[in-house]
DSSP file (Angstrom, degrees, kcal/mol; ACC not computed):
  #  RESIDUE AA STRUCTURE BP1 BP2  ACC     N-H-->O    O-->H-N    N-H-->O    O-->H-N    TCO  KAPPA ALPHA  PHI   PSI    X-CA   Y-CA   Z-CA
    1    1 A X              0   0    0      0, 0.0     2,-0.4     0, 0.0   133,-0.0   0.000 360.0 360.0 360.0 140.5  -44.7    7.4   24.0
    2    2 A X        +     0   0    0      2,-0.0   128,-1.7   129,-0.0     2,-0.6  -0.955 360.0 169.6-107.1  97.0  -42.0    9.7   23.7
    3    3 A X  E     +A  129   0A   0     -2,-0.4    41,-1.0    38,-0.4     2,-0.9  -0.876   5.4 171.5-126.8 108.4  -39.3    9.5   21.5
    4    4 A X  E     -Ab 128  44A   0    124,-2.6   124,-1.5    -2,-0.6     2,-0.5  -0.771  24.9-139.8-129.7 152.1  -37.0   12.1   21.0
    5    5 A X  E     -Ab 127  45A   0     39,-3.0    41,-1.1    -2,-0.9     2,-0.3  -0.786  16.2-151.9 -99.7 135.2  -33.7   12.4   19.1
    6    6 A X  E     -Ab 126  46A   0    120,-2.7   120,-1.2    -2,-0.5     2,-0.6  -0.682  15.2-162.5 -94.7 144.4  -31.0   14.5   20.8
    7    7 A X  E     +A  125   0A   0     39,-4.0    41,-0.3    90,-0.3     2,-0.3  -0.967  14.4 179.5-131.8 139.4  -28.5   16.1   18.3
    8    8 A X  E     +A  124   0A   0    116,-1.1   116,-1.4    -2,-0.6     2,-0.5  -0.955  21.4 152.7-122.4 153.8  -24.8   17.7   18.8
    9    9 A X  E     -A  123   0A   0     -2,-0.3   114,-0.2   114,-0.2     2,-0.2  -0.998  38.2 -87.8-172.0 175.7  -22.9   19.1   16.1
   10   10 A X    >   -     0   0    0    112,-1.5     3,-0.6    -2,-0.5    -2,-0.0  -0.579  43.0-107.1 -92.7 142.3  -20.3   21.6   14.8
   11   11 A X  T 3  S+     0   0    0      1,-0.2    -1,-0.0    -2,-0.2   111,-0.0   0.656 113.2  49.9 -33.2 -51.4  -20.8   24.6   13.9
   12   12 A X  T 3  S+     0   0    0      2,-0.0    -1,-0.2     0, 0.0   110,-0.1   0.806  74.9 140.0 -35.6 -60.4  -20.4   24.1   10.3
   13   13 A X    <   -     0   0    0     -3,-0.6     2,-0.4   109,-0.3    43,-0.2   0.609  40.7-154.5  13.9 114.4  -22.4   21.6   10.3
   14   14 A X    >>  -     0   0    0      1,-0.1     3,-2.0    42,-0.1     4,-1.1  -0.836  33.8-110.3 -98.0 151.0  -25.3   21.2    6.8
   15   15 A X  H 3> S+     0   0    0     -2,-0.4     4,-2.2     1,-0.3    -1,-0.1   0.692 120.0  65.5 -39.5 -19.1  -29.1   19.1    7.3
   16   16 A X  H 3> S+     0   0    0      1,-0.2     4,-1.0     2,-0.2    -1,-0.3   0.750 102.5  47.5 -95.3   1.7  -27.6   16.2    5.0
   17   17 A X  H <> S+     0   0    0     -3,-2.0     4,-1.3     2,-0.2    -2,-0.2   0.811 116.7  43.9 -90.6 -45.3  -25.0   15.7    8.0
   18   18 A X  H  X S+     0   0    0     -4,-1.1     4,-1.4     1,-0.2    -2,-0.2   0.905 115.2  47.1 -32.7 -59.6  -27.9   15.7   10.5
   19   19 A X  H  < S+     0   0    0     -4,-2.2     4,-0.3     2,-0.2    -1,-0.2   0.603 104.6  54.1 -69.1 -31.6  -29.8   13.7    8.6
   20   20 A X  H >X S+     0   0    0     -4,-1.0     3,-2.9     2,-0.2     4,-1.0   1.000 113.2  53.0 -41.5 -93.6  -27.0   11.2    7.9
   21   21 A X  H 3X S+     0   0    0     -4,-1.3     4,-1.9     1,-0.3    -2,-0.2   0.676 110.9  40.4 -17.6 -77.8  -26.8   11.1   12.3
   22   22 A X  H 3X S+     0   0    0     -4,-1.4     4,-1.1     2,-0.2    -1,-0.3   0.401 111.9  56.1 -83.0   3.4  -30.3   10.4   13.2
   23   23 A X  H <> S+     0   0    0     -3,-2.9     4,-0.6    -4,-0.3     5,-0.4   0.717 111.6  42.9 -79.2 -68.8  -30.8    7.9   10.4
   24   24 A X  H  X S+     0   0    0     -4,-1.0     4,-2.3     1,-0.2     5,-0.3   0.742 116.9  50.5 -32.0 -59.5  -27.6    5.7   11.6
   25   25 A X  H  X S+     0   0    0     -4,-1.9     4,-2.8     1,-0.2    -1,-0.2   0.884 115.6  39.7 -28.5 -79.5  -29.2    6.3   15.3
   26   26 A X  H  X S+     0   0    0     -4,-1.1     4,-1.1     1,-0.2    11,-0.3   0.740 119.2  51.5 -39.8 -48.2  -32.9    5.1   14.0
   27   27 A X  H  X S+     0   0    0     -4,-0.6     4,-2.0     3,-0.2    -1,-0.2   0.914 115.6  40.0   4.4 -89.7  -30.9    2.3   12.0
   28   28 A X  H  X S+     0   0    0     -4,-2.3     4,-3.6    -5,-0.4    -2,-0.2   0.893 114.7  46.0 -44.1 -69.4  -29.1    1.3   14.9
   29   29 A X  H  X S+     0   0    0     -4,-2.8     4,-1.6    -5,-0.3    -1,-0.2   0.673 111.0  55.3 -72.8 -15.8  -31.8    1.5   17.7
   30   30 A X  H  <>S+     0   0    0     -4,-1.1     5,-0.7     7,-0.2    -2,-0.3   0.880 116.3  45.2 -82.2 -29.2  -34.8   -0.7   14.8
   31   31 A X  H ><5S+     0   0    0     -4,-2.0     3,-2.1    -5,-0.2    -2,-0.2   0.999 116.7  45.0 -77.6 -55.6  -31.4   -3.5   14.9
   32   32 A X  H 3<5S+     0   0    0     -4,-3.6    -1,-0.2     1,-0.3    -3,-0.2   0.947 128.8  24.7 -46.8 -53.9  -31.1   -3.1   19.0
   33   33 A X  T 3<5S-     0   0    0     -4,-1.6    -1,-0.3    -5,-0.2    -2,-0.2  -0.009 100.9-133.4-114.3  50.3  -34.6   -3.4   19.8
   34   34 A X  T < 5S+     0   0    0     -3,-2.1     2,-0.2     1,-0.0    -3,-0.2   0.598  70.5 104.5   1.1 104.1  -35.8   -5.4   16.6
   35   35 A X  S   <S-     0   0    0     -5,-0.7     2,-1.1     2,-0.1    -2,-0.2  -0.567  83.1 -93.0 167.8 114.7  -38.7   -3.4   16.0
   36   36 A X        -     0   0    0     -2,-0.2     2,-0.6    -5,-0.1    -6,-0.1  -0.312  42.6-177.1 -17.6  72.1  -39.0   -0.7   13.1
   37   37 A X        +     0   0    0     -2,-1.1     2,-0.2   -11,-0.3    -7,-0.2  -0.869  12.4 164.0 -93.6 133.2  -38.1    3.0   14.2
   38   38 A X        -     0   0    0     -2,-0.6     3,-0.4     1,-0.1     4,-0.2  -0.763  54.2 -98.1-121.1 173.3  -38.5    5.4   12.0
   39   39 A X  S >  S+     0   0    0      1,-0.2     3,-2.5    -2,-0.2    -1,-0.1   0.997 117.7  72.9 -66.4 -48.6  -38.7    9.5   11.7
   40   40 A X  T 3  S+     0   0    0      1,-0.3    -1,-0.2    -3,-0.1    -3,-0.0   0.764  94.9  51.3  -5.8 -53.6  -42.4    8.8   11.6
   41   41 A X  T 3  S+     0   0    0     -3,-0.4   -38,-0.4   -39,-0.0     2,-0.4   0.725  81.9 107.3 -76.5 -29.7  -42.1    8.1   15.5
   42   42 A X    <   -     0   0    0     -3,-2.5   -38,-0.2    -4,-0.2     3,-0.1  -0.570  41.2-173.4 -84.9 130.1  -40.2   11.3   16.9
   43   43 A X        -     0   0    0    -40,-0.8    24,-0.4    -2,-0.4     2,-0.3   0.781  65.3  -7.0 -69.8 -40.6  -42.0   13.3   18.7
   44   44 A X  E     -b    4   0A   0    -41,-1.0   -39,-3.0    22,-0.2     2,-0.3  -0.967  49.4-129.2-163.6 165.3  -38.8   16.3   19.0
   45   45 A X  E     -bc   5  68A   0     22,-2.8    24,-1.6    -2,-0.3     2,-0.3  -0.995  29.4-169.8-129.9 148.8  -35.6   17.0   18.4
   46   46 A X  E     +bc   6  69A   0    -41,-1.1   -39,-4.0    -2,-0.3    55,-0.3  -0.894  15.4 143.7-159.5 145.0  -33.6   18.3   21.1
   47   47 A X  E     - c   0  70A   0     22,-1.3    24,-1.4    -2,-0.3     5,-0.3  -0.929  49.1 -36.9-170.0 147.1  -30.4   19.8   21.4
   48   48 A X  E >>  - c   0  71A   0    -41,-0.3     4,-1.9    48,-0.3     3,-1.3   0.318  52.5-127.8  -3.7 116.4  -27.9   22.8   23.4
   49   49 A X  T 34 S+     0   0    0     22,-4.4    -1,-0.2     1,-0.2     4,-0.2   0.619 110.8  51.1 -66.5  -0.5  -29.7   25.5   23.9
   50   50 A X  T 34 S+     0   0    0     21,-0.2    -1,-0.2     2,-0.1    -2,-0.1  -0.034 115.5  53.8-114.9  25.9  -27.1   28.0   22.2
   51   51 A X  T X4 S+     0   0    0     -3,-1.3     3,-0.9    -4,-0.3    -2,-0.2   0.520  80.4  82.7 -89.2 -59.3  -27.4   25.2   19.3
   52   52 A X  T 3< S+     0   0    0     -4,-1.9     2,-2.5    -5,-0.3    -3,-0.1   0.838  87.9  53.3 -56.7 -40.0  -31.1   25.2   18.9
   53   53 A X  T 3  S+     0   0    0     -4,-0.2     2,-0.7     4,-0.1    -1,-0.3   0.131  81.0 129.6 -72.4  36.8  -31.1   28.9   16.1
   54   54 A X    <>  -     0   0    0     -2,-2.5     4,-1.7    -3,-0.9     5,-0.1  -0.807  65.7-132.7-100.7 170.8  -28.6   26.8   14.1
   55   55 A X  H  > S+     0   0    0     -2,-0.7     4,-1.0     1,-0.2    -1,-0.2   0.832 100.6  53.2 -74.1 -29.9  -29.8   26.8   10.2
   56   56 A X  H >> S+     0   0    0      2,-0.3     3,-1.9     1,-0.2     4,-1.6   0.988 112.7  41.0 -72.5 -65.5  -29.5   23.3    9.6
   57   57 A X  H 34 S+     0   0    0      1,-0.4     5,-0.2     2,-0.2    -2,-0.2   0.731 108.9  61.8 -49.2 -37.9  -31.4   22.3   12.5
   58   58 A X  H >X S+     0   0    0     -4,-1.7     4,-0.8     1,-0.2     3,-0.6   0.789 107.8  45.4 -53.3 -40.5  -33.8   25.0   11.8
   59   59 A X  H << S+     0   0    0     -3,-1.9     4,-0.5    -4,-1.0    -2,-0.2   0.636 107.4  52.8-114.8 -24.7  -34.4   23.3    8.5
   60   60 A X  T 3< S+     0   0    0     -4,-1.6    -1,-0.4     2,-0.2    -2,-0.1  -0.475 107.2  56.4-111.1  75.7  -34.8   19.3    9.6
   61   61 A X  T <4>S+     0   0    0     -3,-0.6     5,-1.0    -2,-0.1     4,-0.4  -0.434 107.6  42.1 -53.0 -22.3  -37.3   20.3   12.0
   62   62 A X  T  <5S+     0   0    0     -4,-0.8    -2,-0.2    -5,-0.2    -3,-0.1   0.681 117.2  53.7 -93.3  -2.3  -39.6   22.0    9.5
   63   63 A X  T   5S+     0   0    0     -4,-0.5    -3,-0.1     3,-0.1    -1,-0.1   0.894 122.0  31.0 -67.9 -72.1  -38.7   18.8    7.1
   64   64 A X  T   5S-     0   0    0      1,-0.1    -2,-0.1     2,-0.1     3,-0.1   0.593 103.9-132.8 -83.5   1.2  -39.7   16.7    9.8
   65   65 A X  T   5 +     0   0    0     -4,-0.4     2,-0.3     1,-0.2    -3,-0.2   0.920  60.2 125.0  46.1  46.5  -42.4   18.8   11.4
   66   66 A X      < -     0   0    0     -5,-1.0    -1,-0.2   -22,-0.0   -22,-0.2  -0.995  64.2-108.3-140.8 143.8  -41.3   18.4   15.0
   67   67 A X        -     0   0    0    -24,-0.4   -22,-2.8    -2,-0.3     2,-0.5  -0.296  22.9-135.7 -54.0 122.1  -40.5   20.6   17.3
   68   68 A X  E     -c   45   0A   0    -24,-0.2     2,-0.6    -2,-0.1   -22,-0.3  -0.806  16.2-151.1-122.2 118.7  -36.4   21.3   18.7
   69   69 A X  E     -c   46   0A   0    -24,-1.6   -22,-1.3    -2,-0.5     2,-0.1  -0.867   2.5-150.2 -83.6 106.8  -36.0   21.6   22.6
   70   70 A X  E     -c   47   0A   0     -2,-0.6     2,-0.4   -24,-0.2   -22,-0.2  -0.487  16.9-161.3 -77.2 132.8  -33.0   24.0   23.6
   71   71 A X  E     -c   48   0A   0    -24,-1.4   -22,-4.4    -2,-0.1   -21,-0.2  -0.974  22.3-114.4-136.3 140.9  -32.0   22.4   27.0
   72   72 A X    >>  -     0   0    0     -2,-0.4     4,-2.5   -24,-0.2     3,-0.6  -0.292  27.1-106.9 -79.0 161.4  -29.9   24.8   29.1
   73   73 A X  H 3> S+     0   0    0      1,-0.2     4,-1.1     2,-0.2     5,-0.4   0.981 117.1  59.7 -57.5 -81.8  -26.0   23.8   29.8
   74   74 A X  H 34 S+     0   0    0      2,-0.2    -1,-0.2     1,-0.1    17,-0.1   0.575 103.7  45.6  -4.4 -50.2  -26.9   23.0   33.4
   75   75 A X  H X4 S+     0   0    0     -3,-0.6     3,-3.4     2,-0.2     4,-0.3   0.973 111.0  52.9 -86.2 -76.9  -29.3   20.5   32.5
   76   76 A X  H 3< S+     0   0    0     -4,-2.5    -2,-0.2     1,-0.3    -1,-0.2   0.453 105.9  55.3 -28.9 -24.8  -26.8   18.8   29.9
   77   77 A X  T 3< S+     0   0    0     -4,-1.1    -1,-0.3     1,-0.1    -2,-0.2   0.241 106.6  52.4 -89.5   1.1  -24.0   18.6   32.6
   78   78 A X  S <  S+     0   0    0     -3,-3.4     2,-0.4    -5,-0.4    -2,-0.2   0.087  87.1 104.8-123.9  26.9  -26.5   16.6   35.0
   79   79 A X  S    S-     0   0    0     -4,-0.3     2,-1.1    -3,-0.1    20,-0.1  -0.708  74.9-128.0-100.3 139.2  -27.4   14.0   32.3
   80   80 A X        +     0   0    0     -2,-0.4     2,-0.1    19,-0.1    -3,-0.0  -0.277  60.6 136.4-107.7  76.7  -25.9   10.4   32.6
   81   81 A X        -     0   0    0     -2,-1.1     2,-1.2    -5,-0.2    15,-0.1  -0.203  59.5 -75.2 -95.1-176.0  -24.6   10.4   29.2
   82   82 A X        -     0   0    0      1,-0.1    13,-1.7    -2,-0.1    17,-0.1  -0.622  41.9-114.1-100.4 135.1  -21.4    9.2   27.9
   83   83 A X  B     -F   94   0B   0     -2,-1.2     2,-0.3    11,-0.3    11,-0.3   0.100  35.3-177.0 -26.2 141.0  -17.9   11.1   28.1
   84   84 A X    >   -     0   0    0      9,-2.2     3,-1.4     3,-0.2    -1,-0.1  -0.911  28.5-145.2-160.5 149.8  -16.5   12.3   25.0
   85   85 A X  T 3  S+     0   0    0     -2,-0.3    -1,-0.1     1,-0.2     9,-0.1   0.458 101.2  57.0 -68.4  -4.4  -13.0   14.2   24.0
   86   86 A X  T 3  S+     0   0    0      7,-0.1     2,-0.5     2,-0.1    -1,-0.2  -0.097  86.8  90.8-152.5   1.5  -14.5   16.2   21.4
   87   87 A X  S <  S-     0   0    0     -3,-1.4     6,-0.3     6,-0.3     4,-0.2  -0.855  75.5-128.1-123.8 102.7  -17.2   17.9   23.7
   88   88 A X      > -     0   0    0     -2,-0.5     5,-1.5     2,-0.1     3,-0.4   0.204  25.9-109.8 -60.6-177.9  -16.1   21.2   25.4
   89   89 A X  T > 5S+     0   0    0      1,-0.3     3,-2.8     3,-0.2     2,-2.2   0.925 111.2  72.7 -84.7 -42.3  -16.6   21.4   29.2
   90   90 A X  T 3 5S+     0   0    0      1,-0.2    -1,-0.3     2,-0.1    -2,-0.1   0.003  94.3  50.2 -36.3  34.6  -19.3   23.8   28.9
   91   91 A X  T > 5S-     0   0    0     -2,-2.2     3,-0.7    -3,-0.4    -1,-0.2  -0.222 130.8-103.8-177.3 -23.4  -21.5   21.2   27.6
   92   92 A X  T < 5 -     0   0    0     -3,-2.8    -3,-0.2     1,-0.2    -2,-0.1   0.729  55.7 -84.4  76.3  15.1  -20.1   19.2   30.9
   93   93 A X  T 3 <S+     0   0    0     -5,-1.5    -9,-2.2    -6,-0.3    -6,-0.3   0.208  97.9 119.3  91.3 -23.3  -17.7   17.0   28.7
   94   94 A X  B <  S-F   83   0B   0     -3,-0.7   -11,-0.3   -11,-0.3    -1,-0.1  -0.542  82.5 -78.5 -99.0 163.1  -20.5   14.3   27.8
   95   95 A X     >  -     0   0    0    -13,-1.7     4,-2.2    -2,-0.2    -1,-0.2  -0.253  42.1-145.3 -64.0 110.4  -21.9   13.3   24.3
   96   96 A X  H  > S+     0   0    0      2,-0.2     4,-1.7     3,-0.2     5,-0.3   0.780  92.1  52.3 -23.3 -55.0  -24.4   16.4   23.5
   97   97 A X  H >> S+     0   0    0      2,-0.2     4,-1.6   -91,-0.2     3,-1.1   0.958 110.4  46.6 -72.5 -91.3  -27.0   14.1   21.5
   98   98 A X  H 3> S+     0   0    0      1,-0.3     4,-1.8   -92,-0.2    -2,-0.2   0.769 112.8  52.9 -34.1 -42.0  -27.2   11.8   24.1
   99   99 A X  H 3X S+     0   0    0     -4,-2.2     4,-2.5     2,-0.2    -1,-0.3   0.974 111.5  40.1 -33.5 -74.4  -27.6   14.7   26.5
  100  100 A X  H <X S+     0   0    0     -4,-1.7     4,-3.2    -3,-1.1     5,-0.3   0.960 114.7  54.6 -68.5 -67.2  -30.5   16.6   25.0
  101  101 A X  H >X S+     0   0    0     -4,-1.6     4,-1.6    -5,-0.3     3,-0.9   0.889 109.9  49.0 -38.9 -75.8  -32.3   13.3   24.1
  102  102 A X  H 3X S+     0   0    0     -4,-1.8     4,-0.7     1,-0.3    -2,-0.3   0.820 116.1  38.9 -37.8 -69.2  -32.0   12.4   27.8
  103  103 A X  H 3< S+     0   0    0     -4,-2.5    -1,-0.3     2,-0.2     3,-0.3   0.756 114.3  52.8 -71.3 -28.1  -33.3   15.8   29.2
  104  104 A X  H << S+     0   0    0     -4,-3.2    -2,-0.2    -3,-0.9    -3,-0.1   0.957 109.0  57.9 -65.8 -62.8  -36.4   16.4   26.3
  105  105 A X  H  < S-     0   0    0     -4,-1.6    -2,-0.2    -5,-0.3    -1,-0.2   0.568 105.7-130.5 -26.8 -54.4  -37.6   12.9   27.2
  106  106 A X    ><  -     0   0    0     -4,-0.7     3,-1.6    -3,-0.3    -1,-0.1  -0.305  36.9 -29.1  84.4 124.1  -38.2   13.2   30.8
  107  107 A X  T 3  S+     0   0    0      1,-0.2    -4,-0.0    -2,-0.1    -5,-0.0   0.076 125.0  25.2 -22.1 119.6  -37.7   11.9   33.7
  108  108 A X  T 3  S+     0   0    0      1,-0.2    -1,-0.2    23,-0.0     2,-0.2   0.819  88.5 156.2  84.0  19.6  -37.2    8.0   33.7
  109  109 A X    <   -     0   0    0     -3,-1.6     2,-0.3    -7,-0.2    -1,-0.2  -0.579  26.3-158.9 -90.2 169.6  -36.0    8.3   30.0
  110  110 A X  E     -D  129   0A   0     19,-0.7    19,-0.8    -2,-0.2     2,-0.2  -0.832  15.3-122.5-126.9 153.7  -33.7    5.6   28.5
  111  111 A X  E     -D  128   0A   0     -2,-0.3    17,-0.2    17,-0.2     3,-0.1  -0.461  14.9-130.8 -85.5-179.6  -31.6    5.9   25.7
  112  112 A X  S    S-     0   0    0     15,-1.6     2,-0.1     1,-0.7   -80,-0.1  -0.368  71.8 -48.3-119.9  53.6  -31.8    3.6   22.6
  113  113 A X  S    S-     0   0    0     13,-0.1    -1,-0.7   -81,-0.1    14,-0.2  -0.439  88.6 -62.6 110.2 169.3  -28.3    2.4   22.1
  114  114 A X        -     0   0    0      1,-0.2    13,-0.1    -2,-0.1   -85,-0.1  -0.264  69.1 -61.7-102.7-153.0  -25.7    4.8   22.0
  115  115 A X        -     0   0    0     -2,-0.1     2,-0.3    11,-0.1    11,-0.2  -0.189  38.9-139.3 -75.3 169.7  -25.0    7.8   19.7
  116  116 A X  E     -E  125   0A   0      9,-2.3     9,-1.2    -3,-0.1     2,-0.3  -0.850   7.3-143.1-127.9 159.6  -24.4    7.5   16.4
  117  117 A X  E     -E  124   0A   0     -2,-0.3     7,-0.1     7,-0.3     3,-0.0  -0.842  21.2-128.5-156.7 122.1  -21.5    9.8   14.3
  118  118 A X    >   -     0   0    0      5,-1.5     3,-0.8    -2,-0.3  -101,-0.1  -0.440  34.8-102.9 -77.8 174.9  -22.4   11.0   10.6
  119  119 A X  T 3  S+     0   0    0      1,-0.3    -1,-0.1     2,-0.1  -102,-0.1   0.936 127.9  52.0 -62.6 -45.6  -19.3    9.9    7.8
  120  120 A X  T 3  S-     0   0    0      1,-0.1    -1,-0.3     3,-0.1    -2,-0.1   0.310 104.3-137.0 -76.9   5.2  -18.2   13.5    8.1
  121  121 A X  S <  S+     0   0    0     -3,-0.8    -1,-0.1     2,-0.2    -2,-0.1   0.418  70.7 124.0  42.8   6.9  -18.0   13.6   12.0
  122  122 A X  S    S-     0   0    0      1,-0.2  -112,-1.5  -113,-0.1  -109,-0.3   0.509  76.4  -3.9 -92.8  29.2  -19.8   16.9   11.6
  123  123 A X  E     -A    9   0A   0   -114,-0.2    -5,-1.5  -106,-0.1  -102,-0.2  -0.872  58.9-157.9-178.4 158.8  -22.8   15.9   13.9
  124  124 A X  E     -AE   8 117A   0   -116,-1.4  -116,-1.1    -2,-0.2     2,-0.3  -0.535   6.2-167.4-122.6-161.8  -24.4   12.9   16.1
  125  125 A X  E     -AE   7 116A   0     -9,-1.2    -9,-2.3  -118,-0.3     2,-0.3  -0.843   5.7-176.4-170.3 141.8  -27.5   12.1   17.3
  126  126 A X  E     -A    6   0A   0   -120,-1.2  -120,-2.7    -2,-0.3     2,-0.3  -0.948  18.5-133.5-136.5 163.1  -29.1    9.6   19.8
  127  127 A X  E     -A    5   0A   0     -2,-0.3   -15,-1.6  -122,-0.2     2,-0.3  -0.931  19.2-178.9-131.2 154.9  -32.5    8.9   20.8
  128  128 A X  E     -AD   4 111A   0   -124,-1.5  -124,-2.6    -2,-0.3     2,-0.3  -0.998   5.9-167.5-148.7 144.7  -34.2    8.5   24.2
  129  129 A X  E     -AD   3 110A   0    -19,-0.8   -19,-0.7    -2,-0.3  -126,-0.2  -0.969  28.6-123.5-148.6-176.7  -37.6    7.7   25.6
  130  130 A X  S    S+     0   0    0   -128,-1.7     2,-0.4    -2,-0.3  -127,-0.1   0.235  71.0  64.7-109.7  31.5  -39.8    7.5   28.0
  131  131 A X  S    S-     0   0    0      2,-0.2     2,-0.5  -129,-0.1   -21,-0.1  -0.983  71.3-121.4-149.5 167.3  -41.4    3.9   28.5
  132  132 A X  S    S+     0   0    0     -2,-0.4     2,-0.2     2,-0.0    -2,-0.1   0.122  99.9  41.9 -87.1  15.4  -40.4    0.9   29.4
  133  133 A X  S    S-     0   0    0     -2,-0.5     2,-0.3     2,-0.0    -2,-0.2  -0.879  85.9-112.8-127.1 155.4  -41.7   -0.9   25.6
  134  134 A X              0   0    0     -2,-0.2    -2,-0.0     1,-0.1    -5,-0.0  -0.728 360.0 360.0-138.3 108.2  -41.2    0.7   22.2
  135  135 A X              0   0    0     -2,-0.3    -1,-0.1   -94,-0.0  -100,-0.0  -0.920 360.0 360.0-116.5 360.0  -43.7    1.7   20.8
């Protein structure tokens, strides 16, 4: 099993807004697929590759002792994520989180619900993996 949480976020952006995202994601995705997800379960966290040195991120992957995949713009623009207004075109216009999640999984990954939006809008996260039960 593979489960990995994709993250986008603002520049600004602190770990308690991260962390705020991917719990509403995890939340969200134990409701969807009645079943308990937790951090306990991600394998990586995955995001823009001119993202991946940001401090914040840097700092809930060594909280969570998993591993951040930088996925190149190319690959984020060929992801079948959802559209968003708020996501410059480098980035190929679709939800970031959902992106990155999509491309760390693998081939044949699925999301789990869509992304989820911290109080502060300054970051989301979604999570995606790669078989067809969870876990």
């Amino acid at each position: 099993m593979t489960l990995v949480a994709g993250l986008g976020f603002r520049a600004g952006c602190e770990v308690s807004s991260l962390q705020s995202a991917l719990q509403s994601a995890l939340d969200a995705a134990s409701t969807t697929s009645g079943q308990t997800i937790t951090l306990a379960h991600l394998t990586a966290l995955a995001t823009a590759a001119d993202k991946a040195q940001h401090p914040a991120l840097l700092q809930l992957s060594a909280e969570l002792q998993v591993p951040i995949h930088p996925i190149a713009l190319p690959a984020l623009a060929k992801q079948p994520a959802a559209p968003s207004a708020h996501v410059p075109a480098r980035y190929g216009a679709h939800s970031v989180a959902e992106s990155a999640a999509l491309a760390a999984a693998g081939p044949g990954a699925t999301l789990l619900g869509h992304r989820s939006i911290c109080p502060d809008r300054m970051a989301t996260a979604a999570l995606a993996f790669t078989e067809n039960t969870f876990p």
